[in-house]
BALOTOR-20869 format. One record per residue (C-alpha): residue in three letters; x negated, y, z negated. Coordinates in Angstrom, 3 decimals. Layout:
[fido "ala" [X Y Z]]
...
END
This chain:
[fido "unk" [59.731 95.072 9.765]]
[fido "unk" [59.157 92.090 12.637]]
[fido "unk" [61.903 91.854 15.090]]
[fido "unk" [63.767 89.117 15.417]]
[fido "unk" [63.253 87.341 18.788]]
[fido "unk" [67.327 86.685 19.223]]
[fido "unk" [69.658 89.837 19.129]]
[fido "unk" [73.421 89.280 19.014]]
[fido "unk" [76.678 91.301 20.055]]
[fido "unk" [79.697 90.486 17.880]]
[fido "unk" [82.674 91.817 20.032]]
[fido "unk" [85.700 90.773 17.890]]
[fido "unk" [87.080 92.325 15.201]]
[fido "unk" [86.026 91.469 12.119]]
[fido "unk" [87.010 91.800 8.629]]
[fido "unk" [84.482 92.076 5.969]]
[fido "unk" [84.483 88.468 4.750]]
[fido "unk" [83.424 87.880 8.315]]
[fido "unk" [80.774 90.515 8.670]]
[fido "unk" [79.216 88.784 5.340]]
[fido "unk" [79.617 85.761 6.567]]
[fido "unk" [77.637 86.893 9.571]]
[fido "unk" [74.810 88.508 7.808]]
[fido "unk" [74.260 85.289 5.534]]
[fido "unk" [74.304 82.836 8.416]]
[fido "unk" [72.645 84.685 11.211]]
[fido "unk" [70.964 87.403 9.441]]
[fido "unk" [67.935 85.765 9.112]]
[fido "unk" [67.499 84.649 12.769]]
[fido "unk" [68.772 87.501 14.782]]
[fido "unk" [69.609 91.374 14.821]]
[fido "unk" [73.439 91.364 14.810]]
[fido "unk" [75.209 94.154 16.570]]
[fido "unk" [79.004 94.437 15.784]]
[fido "unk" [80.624 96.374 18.615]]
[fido "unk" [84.357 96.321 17.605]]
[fido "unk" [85.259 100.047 16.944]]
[fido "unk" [82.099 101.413 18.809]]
[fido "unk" [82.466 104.011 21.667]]
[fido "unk" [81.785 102.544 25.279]]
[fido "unk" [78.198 104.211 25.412]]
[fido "unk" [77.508 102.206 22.395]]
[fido "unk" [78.592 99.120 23.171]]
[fido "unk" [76.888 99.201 26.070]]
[fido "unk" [73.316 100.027 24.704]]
[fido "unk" [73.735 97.491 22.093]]
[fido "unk" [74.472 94.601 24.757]]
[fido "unk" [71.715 95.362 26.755]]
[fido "unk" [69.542 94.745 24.026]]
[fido "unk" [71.430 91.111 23.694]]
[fido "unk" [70.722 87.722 24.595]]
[fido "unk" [73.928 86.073 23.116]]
[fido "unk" [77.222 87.368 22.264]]
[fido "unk" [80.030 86.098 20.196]]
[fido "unk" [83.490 86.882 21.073]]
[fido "unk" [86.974 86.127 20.812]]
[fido "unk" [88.340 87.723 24.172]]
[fido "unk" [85.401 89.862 26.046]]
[fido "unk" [87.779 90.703 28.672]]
[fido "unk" [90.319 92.890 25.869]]
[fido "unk" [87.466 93.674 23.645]]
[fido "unk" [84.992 95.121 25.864]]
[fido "unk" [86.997 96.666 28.658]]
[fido "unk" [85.158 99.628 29.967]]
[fido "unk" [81.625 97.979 29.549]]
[fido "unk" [79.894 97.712 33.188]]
[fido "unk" [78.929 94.436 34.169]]
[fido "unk" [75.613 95.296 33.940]]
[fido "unk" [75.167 95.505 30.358]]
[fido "unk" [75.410 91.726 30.434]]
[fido "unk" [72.861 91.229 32.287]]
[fido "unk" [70.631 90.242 29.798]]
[fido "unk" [73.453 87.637 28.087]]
[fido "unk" [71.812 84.052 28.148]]
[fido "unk" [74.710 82.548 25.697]]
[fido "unk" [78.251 83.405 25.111]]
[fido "unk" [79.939 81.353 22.303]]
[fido "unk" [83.960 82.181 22.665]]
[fido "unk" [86.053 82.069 18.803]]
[fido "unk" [89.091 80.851 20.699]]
[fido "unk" [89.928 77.406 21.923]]
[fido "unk" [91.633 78.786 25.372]]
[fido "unk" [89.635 80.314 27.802]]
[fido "unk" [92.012 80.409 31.096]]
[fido "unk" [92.647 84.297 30.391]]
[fido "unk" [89.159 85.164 30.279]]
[fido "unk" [87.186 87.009 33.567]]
[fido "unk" [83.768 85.267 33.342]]
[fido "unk" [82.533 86.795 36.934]]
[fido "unk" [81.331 90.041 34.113]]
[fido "unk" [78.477 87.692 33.253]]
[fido "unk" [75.460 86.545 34.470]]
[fido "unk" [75.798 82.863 36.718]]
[fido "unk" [73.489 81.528 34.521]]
[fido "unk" [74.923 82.198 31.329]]
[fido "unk" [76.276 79.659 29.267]]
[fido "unk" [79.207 79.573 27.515]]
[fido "unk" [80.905 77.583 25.061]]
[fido "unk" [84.102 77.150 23.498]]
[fido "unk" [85.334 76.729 19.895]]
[fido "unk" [87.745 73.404 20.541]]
[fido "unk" [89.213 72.210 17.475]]
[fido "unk" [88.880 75.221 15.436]]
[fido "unk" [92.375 75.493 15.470]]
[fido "unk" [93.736 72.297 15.394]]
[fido "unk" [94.733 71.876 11.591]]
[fido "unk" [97.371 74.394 11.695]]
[fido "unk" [98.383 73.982 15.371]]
[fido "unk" [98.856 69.965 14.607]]
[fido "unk" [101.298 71.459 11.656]]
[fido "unk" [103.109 73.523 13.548]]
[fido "unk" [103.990 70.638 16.416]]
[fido "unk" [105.170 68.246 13.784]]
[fido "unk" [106.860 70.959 12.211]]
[fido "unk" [108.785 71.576 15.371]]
[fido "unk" [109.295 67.505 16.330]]
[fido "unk" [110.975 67.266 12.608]]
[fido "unk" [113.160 70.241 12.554]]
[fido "unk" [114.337 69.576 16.616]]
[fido "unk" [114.911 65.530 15.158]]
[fido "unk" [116.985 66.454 12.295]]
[fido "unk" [119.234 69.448 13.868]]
[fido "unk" [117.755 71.924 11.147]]
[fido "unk" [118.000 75.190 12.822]]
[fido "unk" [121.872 74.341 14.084]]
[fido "unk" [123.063 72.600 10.526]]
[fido "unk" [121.691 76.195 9.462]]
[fido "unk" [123.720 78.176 11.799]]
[fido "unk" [127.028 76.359 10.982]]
[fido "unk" [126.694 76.456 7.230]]
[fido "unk" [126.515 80.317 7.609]]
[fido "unk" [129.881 80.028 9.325]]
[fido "unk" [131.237 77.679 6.728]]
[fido "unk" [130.814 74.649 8.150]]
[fido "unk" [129.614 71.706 5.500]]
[fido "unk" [129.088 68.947 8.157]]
[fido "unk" [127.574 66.336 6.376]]
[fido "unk" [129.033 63.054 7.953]]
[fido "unk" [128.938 64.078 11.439]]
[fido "unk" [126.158 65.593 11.842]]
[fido "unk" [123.975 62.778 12.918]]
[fido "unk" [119.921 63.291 13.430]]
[fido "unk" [117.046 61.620 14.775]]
[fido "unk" [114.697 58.789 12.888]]
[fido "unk" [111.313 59.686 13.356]]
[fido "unk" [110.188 56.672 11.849]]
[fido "unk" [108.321 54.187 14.600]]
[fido "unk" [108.978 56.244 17.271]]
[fido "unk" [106.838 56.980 20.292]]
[fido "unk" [104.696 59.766 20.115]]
[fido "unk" [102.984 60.999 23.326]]
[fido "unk" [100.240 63.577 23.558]]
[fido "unk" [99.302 65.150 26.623]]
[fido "unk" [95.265 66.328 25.954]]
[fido "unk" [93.931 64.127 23.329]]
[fido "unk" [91.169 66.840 21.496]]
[fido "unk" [91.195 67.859 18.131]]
[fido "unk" [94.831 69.486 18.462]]
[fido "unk" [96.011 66.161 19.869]]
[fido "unk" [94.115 63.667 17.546]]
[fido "unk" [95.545 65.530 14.403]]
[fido "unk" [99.123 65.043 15.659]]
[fido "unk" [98.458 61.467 16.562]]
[fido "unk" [96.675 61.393 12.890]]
[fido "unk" [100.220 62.364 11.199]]
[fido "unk" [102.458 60.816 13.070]]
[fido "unk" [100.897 57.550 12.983]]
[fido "unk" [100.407 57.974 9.501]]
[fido "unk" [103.040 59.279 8.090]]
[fido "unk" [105.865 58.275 10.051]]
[fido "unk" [103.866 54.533 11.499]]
[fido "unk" [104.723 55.579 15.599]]
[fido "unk" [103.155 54.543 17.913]]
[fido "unk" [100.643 56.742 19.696]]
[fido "unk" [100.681 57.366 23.911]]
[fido "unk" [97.604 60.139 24.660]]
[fido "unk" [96.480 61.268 28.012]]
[fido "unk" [93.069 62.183 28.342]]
[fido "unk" [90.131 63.279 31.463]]
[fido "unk" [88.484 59.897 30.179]]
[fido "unk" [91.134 57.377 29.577]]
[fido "unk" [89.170 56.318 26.268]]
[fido "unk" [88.782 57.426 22.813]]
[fido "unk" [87.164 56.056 19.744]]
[fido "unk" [90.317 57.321 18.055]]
[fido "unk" [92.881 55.068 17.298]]
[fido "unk" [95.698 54.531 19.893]]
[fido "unk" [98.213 52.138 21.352]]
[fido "unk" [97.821 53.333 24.792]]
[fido "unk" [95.201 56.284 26.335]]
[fido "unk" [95.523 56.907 29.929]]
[fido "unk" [93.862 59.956 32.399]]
[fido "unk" [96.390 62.631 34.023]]
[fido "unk" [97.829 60.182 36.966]]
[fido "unk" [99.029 57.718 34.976]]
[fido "unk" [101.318 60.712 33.306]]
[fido "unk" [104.499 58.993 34.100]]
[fido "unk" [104.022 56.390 32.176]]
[fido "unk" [103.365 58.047 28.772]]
[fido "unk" [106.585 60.507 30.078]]
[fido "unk" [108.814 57.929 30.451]]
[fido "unk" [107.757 55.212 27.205]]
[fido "unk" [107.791 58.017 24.766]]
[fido "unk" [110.311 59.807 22.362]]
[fido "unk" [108.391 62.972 21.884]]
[fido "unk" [105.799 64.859 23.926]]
[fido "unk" [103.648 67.339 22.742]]
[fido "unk" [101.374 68.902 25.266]]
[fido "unk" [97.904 70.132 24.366]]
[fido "unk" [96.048 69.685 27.684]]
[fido "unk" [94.104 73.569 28.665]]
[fido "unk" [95.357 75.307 31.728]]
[fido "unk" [93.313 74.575 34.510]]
[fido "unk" [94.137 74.547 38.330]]
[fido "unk" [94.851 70.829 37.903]]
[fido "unk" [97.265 71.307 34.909]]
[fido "unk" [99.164 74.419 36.415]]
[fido "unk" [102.840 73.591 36.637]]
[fido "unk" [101.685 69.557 35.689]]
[fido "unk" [105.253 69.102 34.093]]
[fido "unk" [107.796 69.699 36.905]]
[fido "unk" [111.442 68.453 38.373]]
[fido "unk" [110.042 65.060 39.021]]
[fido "unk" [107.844 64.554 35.415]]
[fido "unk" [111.022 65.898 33.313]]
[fido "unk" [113.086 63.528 35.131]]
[fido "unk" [110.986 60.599 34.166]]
[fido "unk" [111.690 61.440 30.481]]
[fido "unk" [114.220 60.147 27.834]]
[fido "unk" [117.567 61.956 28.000]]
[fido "unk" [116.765 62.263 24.553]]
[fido "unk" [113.650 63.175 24.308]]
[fido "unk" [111.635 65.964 22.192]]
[fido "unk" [109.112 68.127 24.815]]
[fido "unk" [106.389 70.483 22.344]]
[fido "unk" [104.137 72.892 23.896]]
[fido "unk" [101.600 74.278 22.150]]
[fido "unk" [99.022 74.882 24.819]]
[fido "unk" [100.435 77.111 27.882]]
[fido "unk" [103.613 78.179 29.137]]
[fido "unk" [102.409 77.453 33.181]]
[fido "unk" [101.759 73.798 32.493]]
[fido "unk" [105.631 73.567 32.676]]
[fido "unk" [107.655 74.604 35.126]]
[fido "unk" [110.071 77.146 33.930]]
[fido "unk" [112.951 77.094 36.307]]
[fido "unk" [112.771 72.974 35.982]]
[fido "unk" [112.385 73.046 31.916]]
[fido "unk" [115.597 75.123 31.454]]
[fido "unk" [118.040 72.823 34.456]]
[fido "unk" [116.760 70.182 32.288]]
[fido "unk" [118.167 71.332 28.960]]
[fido "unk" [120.960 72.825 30.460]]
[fido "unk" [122.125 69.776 32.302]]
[fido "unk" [121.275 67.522 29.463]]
[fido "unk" [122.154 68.873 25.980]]
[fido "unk" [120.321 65.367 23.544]]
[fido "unk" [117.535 66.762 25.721]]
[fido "unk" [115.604 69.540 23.565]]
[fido "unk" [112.216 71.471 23.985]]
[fido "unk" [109.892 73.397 21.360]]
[fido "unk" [107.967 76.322 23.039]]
[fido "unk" [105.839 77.822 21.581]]
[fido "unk" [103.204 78.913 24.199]]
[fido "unk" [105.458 81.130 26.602]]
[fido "unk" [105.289 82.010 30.133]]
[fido "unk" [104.644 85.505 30.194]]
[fido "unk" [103.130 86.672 26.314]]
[fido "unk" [102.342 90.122 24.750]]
[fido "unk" [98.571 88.796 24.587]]
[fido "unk" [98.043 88.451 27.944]]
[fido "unk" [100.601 91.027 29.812]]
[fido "unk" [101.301 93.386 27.003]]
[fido "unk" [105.104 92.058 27.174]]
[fido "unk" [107.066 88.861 26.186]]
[fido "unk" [109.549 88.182 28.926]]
[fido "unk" [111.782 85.259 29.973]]
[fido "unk" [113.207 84.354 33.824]]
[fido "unk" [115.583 81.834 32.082]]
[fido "unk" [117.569 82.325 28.714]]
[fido "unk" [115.872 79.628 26.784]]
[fido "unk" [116.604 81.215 22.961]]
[fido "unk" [120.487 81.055 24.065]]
[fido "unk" [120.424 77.515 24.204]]
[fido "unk" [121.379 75.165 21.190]]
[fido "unk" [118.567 72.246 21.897]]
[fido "unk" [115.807 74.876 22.074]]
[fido "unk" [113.684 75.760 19.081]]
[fido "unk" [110.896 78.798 19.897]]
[fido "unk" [107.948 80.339 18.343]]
[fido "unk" [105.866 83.491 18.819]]
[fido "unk" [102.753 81.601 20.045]]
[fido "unk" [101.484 81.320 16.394]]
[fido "unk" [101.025 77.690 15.742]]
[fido "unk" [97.433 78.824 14.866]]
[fido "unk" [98.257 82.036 12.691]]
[fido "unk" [97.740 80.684 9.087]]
[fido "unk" [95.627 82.707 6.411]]
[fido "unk" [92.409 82.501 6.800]]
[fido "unk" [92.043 80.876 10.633]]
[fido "unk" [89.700 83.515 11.864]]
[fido "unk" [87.463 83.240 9.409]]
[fido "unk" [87.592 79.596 9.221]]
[fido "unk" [87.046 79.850 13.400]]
[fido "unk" [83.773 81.961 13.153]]
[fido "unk" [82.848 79.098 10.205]]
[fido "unk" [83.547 76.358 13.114]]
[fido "unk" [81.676 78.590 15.973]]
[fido "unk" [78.761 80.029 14.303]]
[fido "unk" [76.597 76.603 13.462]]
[fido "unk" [76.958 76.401 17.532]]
[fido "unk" [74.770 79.702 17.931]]
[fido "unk" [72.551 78.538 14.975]]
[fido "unk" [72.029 75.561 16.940]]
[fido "unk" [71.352 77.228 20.423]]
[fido "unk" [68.443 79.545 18.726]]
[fido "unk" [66.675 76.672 17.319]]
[fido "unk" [66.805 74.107 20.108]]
[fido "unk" [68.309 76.149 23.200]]
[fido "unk" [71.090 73.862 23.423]]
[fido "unk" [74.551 73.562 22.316]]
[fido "unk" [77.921 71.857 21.916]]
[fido "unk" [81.352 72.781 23.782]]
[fido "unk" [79.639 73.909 26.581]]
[fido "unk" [82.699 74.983 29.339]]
[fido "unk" [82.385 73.803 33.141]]
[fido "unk" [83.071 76.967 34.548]]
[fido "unk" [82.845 75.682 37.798]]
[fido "unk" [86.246 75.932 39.400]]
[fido "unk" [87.575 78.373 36.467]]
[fido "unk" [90.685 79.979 37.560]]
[fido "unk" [92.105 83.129 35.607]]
[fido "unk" [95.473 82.809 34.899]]
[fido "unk" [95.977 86.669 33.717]]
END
């Protein structure tokens, strides 16, 4: 039988609607090697004979490979959207790498309205008191969504699908903040990173979707939260360390119409192996959390590889690709 003149590592785990899935698109073009559940030894033999690999999270998947079996890596193409926990110094300089932005941002875009309609209407507290008894129903007052200002901080696909519902759905008005400044999408204003204030202080609720980068590190601080309505509705679905923690909680503390949705966290199980708070956020009434799974519907990994893999089909028949990462001035966060 001819060998194929691509071989590829799959490193994440995969169920066995993936594996088919994998077989029927790439099973044609390439020998597929799926290392999840291999011993070390393995893993390693099968990389060297590699020129691209597929992965989720290398850096957890493949700990105790040497950097050496990568040597012969020419592509990487990542399943997740984030890529600030991830140690690319393993690979080759010349590698290329690209990420899987957007994959995720149908459910994630959910989620964040999900949490700007349940903050606006007082759901989780009306909850709590009607399990004590209390029927509140006249003065228990709530947000209008309707023609509000919405601002997004990282206008991708995440960011677009919010601005997508809420403009639809509930006619507000759209603030974004983008590297460009510009977007073919539909807006009433689109701004780059130092004209933040603006969008902070114009806009009812924020929903932050920007990556963590050196630049974005701690972007929403004292000053920033400040600059924001008193009553204002602060979502994060991207990274805890784009906020200050310290500042977030003085800020809901000291202002109670104030209220925040976290759902990205400071210090997380998946990076650190433990979920741990400096500040007693969950104690406080205008704070609604989640476990970091504003991605985690049925069938997202699947539906991931199905947004990822015509990006490695592409790079084997032209040498290029899409969602290529500047890797640059990466800085691991983890």
């Amino acid at each position: 039988m001819k060998r194929l003149s691509h071989t590829i590592s799959i490193s994440n785990k995969v169920s066995n609607k993936e594996i088919e899935y994998y077989k029927d698109e790439l099973g044609g073009i390439a020998d597929l090697h799926f290392l999840n559940g291999l011993s070390t030894e393995d893993q390693t033999e099968k990389l060297k004979k590699s020129d691209i690999l597929i992965a989720r999270n290398p850096t957890i998947e493949l700990p105790e490979v040497k950097n050496h079996a990568f040597n012969g890596i020419r592509f990487i193409q990542l399943l997740s959207a984030g890529f600030d926990h991830l140690d690319f110094s393993r690979f080759p300089q010349e590698t290329i790498v690209a990420g899987n932005m957007g994959a995720y941002a149908k459910p994630m875009a959910e989620h964040g309205v999900g949490m700007i309609l349940s903050l606006a209407k007082n759901l989780g507290l009306r909850h709590e008191e009607m399990k004590q008894g209390i029927f509140n129903q006249f003065g228990s007052g709530s947000t209008l969504i309707d023609q509000k200002a919405c601002g997004i901080i990282g206008f991708g696909g995440i960011g677009k699908r919010i601005a997508h519902i809420m403009k639809s759905a509930f006619n507000c008005q759209v603030f974004a903040i983008n590297t460009s400044g510009e977007s073919t999408e539909p807006t009433d204003w689109i701004g780059k990173l130092d004209q933040l204030d603006y969008l902070l202080s114009n806009t009812d609720f924020v929903v932050i979707t920007i990556p963590l980068t050196a630049q974005t590190e701690n972007l929403i601080g004292p000053s920033e939260l400040a600059k924001m309505k008193d009553d204002a509705i602060l979502v994060n679905l991207a990274r805890g360390q784009i906020i200050n923690e310290e500042a977030l909680y003085q800020k809901l503390k000291s202002t109670p119409t104030f209220k925040a949705a976290i759902d990205a966290w400071w210090i997380e199980p998946f990076f650190v192996n433990e979920f741990k708070l400096s500040f007693p956020f969950l104690d406080l009434p205008n704070v609604l959390g989640s476990p970091h799974n504003s991605a985690m519907v049925d069938g997202v990994l699947l539906h991931s590889s199905k947004v990822g893999i015509p990006n490695v089909k592409k790079y084997i028949s032209t040498g290029k690709a899409d969602r290529l990462l500047d890797l640059s001035n990466h800085k691991k966060f983890y």
